[in-house]
C-alpha positions in Angstrom: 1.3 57.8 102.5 5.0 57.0 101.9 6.0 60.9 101.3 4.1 61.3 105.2 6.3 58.7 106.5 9.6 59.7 104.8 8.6 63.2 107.1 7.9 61.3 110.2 11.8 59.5 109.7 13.4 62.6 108.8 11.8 64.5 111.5 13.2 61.5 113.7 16.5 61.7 112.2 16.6 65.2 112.7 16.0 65.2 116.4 18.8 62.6 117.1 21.2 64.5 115.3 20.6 67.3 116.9 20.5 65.6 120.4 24.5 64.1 119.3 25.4 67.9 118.5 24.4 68.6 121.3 26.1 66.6 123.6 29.1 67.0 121.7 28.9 70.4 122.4 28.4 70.1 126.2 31.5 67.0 126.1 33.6 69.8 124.0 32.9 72.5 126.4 33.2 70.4 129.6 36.5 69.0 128.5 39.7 69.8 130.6 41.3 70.5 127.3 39.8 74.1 126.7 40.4 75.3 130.0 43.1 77.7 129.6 41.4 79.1 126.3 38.2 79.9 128.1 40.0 80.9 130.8 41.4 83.5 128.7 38.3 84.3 126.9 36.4 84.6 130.3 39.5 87.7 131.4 38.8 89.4 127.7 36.4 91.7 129.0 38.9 93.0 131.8 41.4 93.6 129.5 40.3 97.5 128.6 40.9 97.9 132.5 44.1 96.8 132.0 45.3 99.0 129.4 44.1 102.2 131.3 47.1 101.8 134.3 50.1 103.6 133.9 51.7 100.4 133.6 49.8 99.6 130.6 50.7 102.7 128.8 54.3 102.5 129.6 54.4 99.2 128.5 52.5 99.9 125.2 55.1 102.5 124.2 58.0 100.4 124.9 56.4 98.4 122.4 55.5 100.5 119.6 59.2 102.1 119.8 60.7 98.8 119.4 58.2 97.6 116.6 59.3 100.9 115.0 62.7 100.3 115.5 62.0 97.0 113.4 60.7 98.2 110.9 62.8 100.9 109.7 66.0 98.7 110.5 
């Protein structure tokens, strides 16, 4: 009977802890803090659309000459 009870605390232990991950998640991801970051990661998928404007692509090779230029100087 004791090894059926150990199960019936665990189990209970178990379901707590998950109940405090929980909520820490939903505190974590309700926080002002993270704003800007999931801002950001909510704008990732428009990136590609981005890079396909003219002003992308002139902007990509202004960068690629000047990280060449660093590293042969």
């Amino acid at each position: 009977m004791e090894f059926v009870t150990f199960l019936t605390d665990m189990r209970s232990i178990t379901t707590v802890a998950c109940l405090l991950v929980f909520l820490g998640i939903v505190y974590w991801s309700y926080n002002g803090k993270q704003q800007t970051a999931f801002d950001e990661a909510a704008n990732l998928p428009f990136a590609d659309e981005f890079a396909d404007t003219p002003e992308a692509q002139s902007a990509s090779s202004n960068n690629s000459t000047h990280s060449a230029e660093s590293h042969h100087g």
